[in-house]
PDB file with one MODEL, atoms N, CA, C and O in Angstrom:
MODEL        1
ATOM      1  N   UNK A   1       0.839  -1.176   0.000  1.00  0.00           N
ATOM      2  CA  UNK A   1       0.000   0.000   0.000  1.00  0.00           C
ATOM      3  C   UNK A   1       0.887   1.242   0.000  1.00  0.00           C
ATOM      4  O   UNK A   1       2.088   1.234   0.269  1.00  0.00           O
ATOM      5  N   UNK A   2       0.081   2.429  -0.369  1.00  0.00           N
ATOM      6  CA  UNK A   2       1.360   3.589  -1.280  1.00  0.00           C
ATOM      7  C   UNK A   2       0.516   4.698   0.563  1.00  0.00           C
ATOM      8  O   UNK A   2      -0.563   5.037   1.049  1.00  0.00           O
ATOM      9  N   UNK A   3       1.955   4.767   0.818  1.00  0.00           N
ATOM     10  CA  UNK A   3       1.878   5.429   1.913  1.00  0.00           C
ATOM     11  C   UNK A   3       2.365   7.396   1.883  1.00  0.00           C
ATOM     12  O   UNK A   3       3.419   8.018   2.026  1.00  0.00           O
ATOM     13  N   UNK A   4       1.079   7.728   1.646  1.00  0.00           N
ATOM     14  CA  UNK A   4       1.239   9.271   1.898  1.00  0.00           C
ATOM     15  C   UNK A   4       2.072  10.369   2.848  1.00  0.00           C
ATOM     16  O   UNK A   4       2.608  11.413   2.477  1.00  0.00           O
ATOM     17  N   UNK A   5       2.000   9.727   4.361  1.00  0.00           N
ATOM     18  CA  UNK A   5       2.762  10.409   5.098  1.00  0.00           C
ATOM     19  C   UNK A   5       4.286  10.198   5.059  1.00  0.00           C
ATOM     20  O   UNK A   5       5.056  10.947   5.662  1.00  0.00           O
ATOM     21  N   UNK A   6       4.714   9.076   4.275  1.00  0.00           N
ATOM     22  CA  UNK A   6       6.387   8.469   4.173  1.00  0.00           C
ATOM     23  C   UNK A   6       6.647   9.366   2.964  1.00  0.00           C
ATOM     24  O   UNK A   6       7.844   9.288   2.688  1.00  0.00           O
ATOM     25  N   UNK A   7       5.961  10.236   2.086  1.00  0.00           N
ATOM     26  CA  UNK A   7       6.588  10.517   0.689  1.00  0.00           C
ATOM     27  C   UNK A   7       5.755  12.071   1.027  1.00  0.00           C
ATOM     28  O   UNK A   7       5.430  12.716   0.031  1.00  0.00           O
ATOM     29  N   UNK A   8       5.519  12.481   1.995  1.00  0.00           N
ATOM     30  CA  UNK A   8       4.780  13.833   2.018  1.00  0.00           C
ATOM     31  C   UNK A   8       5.727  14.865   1.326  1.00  0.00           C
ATOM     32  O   UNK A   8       5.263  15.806   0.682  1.00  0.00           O
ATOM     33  N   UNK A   9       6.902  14.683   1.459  1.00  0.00           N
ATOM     34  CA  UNK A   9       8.411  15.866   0.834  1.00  0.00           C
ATOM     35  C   UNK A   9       7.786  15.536  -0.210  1.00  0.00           C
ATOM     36  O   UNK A   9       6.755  16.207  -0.249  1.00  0.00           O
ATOM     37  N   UNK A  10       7.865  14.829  -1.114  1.00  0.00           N
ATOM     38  CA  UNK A  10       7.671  14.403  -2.703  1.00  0.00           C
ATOM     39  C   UNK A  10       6.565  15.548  -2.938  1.00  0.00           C
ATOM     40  O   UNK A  10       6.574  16.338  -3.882  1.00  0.00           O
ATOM     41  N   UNK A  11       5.635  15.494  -1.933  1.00  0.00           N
ATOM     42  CA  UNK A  11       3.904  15.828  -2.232  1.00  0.00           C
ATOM     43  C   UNK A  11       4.327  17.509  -1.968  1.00  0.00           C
ATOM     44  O   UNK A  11       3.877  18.480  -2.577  1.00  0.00           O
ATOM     45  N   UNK A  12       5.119  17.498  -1.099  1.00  0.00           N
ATOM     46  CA  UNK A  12       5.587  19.370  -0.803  1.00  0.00           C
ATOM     47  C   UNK A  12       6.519  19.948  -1.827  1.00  0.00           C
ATOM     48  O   UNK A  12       6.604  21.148  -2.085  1.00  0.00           O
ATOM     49  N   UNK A  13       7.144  19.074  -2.335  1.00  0.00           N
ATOM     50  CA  UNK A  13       7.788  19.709  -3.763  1.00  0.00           C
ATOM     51  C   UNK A  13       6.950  19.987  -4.857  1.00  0.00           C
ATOM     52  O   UNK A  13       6.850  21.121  -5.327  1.00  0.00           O
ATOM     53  N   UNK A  14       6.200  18.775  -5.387  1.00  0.00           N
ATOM     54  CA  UNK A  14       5.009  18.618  -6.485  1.00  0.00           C
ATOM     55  C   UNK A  14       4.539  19.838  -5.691  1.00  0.00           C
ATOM     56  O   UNK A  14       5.272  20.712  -6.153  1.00  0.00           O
ATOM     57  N   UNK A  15       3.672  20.497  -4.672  1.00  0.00           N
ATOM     58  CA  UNK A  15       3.040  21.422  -4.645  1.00  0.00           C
ATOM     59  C   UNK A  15       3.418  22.541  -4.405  1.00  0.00           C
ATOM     60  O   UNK A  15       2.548  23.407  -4.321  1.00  0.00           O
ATOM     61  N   UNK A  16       4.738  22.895  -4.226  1.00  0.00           N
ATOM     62  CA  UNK A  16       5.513  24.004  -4.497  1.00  0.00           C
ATOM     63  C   UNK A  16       5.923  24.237  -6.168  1.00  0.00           C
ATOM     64  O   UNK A  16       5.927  25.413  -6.532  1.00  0.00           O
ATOM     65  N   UNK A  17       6.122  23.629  -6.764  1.00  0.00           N
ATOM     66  CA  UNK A  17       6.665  23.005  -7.927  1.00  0.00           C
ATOM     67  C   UNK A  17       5.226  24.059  -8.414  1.00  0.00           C
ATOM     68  O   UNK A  17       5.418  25.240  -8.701  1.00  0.00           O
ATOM     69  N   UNK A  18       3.875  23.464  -8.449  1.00  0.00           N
ATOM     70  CA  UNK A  18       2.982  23.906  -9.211  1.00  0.00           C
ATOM     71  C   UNK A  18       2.482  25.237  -8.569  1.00  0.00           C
ATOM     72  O   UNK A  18       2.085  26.130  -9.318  1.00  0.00           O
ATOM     73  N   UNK A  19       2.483  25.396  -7.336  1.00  0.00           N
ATOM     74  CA  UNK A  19       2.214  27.013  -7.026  1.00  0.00           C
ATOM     75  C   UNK A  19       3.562  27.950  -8.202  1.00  0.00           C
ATOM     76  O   UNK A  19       3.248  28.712  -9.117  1.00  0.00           O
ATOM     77  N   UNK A  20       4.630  27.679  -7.904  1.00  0.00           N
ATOM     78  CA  UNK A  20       5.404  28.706  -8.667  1.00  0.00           C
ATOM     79  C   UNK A  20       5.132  28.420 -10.136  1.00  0.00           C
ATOM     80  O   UNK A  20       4.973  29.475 -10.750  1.00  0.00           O
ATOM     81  N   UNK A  21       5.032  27.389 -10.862  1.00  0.00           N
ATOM     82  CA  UNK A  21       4.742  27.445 -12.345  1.00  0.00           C
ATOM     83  C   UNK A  21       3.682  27.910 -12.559  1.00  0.00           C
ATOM     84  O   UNK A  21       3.567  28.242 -13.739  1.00  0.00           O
ATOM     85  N   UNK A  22       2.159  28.244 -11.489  1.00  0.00           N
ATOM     86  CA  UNK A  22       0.720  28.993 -11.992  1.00  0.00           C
ATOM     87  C   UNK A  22       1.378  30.334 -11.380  1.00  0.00           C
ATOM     88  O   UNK A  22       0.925  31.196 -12.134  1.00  0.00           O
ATOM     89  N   UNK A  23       1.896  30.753 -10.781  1.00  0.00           N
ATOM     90  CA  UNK A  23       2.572  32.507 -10.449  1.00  0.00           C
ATOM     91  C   UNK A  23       3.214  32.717 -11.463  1.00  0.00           C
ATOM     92  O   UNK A  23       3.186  33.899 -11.809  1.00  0.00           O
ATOM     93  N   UNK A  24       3.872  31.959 -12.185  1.00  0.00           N
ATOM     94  CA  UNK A  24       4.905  32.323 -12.876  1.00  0.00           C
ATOM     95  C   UNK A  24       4.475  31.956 -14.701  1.00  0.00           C
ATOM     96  O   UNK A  24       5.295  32.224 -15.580  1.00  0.00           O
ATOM     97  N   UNK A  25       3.319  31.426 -14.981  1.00  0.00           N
ATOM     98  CA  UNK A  25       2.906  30.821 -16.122  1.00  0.00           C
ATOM     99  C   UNK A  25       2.644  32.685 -17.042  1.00  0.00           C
ATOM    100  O   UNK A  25       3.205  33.072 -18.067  1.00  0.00           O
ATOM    101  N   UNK A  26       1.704  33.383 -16.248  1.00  0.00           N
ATOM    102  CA  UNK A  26       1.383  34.561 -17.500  1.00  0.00           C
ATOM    103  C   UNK A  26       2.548  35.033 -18.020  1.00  0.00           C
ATOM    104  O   UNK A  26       2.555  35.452 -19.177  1.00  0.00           O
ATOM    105  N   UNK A  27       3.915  35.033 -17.098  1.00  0.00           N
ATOM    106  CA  UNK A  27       5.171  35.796 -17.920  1.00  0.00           C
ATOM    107  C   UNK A  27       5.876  34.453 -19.078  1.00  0.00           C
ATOM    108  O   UNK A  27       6.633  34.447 -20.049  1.00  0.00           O
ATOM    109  N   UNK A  28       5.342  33.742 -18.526  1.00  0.00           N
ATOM    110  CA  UNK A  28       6.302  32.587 -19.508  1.00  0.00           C
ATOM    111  C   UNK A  28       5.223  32.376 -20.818  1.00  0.00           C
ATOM    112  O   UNK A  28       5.773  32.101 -21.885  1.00  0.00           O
ATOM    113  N   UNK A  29       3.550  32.495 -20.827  1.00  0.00           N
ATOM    114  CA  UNK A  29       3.233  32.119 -22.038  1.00  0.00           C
ATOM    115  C   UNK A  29       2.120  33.338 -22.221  1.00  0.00           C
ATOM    116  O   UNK A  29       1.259  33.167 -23.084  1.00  0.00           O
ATOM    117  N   UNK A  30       2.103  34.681 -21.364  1.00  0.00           N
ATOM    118  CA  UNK A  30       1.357  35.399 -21.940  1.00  0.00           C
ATOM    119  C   UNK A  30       0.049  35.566 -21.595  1.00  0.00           C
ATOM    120  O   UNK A  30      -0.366  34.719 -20.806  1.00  0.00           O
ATOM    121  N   UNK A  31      -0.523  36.181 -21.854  1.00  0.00           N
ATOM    122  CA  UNK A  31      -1.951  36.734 -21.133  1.00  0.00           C
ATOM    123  C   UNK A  31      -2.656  36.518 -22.375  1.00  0.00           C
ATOM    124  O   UNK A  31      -2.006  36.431 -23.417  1.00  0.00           O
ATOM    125  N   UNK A  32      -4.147  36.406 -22.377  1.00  0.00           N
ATOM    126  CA  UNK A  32      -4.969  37.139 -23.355  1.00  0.00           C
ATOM    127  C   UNK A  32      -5.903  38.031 -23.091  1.00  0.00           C
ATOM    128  O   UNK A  32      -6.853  37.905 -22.319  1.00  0.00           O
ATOM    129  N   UNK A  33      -5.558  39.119 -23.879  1.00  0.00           N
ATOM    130  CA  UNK A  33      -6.431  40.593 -23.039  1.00  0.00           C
ATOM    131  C   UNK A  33      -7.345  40.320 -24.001  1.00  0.00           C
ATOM    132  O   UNK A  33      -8.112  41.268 -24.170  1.00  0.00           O
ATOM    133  N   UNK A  34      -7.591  39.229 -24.811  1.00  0.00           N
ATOM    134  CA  UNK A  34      -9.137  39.771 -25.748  1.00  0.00           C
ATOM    135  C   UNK A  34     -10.075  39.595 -24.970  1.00  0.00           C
ATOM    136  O   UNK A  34      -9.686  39.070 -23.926  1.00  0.00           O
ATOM    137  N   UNK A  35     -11.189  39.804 -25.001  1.00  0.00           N
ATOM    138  CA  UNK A  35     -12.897  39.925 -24.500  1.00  0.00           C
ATOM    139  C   UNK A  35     -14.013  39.068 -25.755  1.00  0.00           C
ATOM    140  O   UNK A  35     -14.864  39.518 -26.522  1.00  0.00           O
ATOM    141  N   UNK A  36     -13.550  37.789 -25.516  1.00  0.00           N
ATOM    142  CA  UNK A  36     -14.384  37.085 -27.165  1.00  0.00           C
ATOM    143  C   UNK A  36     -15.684  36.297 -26.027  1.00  0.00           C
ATOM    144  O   UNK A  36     -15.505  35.302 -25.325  1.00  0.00           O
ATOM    145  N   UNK A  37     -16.773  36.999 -26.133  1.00  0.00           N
ATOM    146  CA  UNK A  37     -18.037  36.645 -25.201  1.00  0.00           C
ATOM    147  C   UNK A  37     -19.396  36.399 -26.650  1.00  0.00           C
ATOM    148  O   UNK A  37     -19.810  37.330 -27.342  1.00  0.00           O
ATOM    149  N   UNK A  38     -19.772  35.172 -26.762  1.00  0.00           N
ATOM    150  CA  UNK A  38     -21.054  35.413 -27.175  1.00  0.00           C
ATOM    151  C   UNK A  38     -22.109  35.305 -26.322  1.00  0.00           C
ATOM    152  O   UNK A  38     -22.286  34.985 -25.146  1.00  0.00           O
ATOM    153  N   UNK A  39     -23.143  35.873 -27.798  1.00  0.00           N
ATOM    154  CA  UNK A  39     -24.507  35.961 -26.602  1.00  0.00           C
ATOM    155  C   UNK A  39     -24.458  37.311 -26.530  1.00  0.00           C
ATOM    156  O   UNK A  39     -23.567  37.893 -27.149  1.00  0.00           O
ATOM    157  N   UNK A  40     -25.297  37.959 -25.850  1.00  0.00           N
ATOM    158  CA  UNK A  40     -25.685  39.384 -25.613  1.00  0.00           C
ATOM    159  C   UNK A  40     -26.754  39.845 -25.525  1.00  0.00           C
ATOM    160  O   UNK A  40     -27.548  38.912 -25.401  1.00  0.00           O
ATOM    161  N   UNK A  41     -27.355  40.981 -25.515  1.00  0.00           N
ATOM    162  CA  UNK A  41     -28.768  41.067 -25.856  1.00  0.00           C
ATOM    163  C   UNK A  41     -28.667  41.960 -27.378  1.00  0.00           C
ATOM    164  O   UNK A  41     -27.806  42.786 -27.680  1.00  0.00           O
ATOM    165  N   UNK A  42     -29.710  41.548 -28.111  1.00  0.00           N
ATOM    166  CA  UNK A  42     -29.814  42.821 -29.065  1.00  0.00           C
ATOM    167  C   UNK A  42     -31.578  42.677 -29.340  1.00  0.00           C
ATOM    168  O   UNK A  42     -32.246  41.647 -29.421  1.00  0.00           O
ATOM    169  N   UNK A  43     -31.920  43.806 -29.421  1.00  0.00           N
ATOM    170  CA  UNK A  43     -33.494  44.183 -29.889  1.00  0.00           C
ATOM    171  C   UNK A  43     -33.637  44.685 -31.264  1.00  0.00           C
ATOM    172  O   UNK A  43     -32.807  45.481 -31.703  1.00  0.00           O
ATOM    173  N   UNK A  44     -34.277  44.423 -31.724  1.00  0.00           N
ATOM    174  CA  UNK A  44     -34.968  44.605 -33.008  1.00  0.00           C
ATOM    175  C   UNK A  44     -36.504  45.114 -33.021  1.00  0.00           C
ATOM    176  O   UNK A  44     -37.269  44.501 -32.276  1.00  0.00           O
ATOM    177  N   UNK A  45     -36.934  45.981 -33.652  1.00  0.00           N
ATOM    178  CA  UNK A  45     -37.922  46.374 -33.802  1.00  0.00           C
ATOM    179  C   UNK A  45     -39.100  47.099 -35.216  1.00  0.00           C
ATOM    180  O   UNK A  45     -38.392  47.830 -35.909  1.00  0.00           O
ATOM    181  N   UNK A  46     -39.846  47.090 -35.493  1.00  0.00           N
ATOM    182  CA  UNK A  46     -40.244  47.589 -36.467  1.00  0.00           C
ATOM    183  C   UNK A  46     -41.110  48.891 -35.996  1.00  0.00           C
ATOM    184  O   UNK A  46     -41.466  49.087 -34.834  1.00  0.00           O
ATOM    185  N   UNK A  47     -41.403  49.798 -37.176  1.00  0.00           N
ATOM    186  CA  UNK A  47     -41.701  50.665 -37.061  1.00  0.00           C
ATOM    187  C   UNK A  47     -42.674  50.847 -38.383  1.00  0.00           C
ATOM    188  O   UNK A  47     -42.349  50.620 -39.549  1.00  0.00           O
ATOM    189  N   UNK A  48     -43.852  51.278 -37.940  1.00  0.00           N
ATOM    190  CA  UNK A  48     -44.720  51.945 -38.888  1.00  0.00           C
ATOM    191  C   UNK A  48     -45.506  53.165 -38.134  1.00  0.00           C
ATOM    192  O   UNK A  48     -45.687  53.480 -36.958  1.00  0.00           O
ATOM    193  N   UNK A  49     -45.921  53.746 -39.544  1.00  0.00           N
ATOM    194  CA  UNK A  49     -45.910  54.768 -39.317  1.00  0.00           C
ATOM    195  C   UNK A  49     -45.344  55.904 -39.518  1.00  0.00           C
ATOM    196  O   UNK A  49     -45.004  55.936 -40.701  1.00  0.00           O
ATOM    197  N   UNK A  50     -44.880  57.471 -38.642  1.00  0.00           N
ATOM    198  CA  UNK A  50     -43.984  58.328 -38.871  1.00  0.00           C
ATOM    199  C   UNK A  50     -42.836  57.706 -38.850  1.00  0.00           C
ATOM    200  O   UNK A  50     -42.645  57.420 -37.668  1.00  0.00           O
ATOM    201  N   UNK A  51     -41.603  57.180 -39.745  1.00  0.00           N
ATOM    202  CA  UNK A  51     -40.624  56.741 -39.622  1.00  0.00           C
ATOM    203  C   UNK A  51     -39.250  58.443 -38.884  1.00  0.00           C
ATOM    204  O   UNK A  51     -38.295  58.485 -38.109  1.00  0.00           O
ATOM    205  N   UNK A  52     -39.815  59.220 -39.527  1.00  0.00           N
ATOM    206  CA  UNK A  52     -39.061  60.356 -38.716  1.00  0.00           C
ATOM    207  C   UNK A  52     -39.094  60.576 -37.760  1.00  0.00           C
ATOM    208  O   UNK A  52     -38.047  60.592 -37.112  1.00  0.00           O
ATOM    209  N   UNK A  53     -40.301  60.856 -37.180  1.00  0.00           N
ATOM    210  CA  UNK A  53     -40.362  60.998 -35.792  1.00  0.00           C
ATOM    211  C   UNK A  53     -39.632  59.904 -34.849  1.00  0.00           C
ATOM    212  O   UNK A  53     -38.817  60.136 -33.956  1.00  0.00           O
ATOM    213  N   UNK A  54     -40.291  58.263 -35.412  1.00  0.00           N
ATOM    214  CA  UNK A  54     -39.277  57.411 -34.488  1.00  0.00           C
ATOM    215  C   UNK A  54     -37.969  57.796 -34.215  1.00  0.00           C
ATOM    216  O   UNK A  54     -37.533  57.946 -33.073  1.00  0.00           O
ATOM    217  N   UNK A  55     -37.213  57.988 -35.434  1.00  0.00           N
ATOM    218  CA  UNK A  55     -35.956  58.217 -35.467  1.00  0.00           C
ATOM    219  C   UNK A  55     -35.314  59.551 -34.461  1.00  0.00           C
ATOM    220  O   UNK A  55     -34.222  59.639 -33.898  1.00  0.00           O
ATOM    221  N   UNK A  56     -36.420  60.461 -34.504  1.00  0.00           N
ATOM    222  CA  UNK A  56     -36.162  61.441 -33.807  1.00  0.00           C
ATOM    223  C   UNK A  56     -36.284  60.952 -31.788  1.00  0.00           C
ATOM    224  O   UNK A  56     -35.648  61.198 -30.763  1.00  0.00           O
ATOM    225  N   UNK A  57     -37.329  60.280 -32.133  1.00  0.00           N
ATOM    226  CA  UNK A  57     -37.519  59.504 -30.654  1.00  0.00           C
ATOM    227  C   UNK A  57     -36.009  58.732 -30.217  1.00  0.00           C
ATOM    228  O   UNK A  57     -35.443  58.889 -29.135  1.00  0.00           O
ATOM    229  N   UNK A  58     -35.525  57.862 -31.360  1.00  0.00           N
ATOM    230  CA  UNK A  58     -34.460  56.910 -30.809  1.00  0.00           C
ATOM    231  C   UNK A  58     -33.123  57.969 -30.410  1.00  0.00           C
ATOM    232  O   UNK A  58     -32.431  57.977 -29.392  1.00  0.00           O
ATOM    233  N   UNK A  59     -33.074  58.664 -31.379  1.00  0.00           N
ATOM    234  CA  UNK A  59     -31.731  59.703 -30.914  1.00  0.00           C
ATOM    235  C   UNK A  59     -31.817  60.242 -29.370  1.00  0.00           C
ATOM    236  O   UNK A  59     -31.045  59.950 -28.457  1.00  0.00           O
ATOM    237  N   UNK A  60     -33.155  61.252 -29.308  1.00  0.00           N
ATOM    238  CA  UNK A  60     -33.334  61.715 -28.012  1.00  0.00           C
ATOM    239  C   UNK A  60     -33.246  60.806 -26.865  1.00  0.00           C
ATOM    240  O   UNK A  60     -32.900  61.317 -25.800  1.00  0.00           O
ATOM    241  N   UNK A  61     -33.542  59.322 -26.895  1.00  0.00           N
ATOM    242  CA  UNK A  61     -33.140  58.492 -25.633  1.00  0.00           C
ATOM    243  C   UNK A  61     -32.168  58.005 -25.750  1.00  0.00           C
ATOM    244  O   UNK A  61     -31.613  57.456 -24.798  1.00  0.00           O
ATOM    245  N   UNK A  62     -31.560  58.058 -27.177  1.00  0.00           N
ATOM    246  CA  UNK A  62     -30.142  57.750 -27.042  1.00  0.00           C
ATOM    247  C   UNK A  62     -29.053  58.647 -26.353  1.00  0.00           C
ATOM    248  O   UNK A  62     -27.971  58.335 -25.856  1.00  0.00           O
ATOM    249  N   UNK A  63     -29.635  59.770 -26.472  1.00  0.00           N
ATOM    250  CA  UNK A  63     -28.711  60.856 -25.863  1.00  0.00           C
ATOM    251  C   UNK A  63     -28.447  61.025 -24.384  1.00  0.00           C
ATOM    252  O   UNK A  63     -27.564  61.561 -23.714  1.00  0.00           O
ATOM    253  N   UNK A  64     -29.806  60.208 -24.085  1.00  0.00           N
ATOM    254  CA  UNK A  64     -30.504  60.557 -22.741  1.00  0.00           C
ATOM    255  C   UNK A  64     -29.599  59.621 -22.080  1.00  0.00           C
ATOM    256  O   UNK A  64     -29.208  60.048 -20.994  1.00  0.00           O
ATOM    257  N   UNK A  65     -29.092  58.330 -22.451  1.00  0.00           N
ATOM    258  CA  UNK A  65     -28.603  57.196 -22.036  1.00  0.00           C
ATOM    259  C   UNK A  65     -27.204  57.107 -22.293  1.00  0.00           C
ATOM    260  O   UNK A  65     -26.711  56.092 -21.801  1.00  0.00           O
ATOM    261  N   UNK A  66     -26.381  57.864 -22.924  1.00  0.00           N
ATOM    262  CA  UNK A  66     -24.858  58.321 -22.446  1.00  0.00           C
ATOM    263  C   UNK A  66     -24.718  58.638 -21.562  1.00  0.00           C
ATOM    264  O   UNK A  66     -23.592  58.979 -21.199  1.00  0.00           O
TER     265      UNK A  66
ENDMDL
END
């Protein structure tokens, strides 16, 4: 039988070993700063009717919402 407390050094190296290679992994292979997310929301809508005025409607709450 494989005895844990007789080889615990082994088990304290292996876990020193892997704490410093995940601290030390972004300088050795790099980060990725992209933001690649799908999904989202998007709305769609139709409009009849005054098509100007809507348009005039969407700007003004667009403005409102900056």
């Amino acid at each position: 039988m494989f005895s844990f407390v007789e080889n615990r050094f082994r088990f304290y190296g292996i876990a020193a070993a892997l704490v410093v290679f995940s601290l030390l992994s972004p300088w050795i292979f790099g980060t990725n700063k992209g933001i690649d997310m799908t999904g989202g929301i998007q709305i769609e809508y139709a409009v009849s009717g005054d098509r100007d005025a809507a348009l005039a409607k969407a700007r003004e709450l667009a403005e409102i919402l900056k």
